[in-house]
N, C-alpha and C positions, 0 to 999 in steps of 0.2 A: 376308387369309385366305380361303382358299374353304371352300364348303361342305362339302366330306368332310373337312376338318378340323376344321371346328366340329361335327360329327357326331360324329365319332372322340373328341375330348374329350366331350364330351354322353355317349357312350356309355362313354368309361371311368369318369366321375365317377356316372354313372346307376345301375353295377355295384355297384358300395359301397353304395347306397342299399339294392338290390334283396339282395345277399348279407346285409348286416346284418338286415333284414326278416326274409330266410329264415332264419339263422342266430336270430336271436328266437323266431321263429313256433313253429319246430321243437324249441327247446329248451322252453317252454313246454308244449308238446303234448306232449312226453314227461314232464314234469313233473304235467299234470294227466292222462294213463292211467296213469302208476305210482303218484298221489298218491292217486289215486281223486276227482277234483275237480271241482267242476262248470264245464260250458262255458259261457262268458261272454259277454255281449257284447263286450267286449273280444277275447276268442279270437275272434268271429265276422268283426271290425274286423281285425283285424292278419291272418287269415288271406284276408281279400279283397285288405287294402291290399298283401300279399304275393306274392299272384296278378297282381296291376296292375301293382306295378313289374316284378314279371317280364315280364310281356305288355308294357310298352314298352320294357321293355331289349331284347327280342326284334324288335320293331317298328324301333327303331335300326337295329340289325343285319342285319334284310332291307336295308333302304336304303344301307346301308353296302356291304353284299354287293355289290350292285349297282351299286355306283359305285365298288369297292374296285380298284386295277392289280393286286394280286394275282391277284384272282379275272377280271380282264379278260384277264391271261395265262394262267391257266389254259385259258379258253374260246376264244384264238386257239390255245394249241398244249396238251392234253390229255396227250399222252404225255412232252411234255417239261414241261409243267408236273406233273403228277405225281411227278416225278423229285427237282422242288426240295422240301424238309419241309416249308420255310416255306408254300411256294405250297399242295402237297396239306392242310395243317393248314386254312388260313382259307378254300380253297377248298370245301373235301370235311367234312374231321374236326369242325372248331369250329362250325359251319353246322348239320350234321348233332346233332351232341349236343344240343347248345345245344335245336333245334327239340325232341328230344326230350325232354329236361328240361322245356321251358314244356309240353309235354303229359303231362308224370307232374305235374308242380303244378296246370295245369287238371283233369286226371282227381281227381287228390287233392282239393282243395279241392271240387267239384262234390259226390264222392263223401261229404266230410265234413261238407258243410251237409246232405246227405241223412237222415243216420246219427240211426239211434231211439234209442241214447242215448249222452249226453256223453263215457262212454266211449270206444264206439264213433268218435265225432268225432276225440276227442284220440287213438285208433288211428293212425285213415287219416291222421291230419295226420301225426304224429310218422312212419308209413312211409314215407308216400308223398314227404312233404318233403326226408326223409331221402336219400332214394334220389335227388333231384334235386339234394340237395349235392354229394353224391360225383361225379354228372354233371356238375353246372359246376366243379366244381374241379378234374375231370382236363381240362376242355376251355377252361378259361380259361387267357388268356397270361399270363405273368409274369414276372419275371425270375428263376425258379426251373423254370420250365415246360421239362419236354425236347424242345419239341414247335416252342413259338414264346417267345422271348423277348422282353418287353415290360417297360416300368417300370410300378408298384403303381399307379401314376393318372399321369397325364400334366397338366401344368400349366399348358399353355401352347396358344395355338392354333398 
């Protein structure tokens, strides 16, 4: 097995880790600004460890970019790689999102350990996280995806 396969698995099985987080983090956070709750340590834990695995699922993904034949045909032929979905998705769209989602959960998270009070916290978290769900979820592959079809995890190198 080479290396951007054992990356590609690393990176699909890393995803699950990192969505479950976010999908916790954020359901929480909307639980403690409408509960009226106080911020926890715990909230303070799970909203770093949520940022982290984001930031190395991200970290994957450069590396993978970069080693990916997708994206290597892209950048030998542009106008024709553009043309294939698949190619413009993981070249262009998935890259793109993606980068911007780990900076709505940086921005957020930052923003929320800042925040004068627990409220405030469990706000930004619950937006800001929010709004990076809906990003990785239109930009993630799947086998439901219109964009790039993939299986839920890959199993195998």
């Amino acid at each position: 097995m080479n290396f951007y396969a054992f990356l590609l698995l690393i990176h699909s099985w890393n995803r699950w880790l990192a969505v479950l987080a976010l999908f916790a983090t954020t359901l929480l956070a909307w639980q403690g600004w409408l509960g009226n709750k106080p911020y926890t340590k715990r909230d303070t834990m799970l909203r770093g460890a949520t940022v982290g695995l984001n930031h190395l699922q991200i970290i994957f993904g450069f590396v993978l970019y970069f080693q990916s034949p997708l994206v290597e045909y892209l950048r030998s032929d542009m106008q024709g790689g553009l043309q294939i979905p698949e190619v413009a998705f993981f070249g262009v769209v998935h890259i793109s999102v993606m980068v911007i989602a780990a900076l709505v959960l940086t921005v957020g998270g930052a923003v929320a350990r800042r925040g004068a009070t627990d409220a405030k916290k469990f706000r930004t978290v619950a937006i800001f996280f929010t709004i990076a769900i809906v990003l990785i979820l239109l930009a993630m592959p799947s086998p439901v995806s219109p964009f790039a079809e993939r299986p839920w995890m890959r199993l195998q190198f």
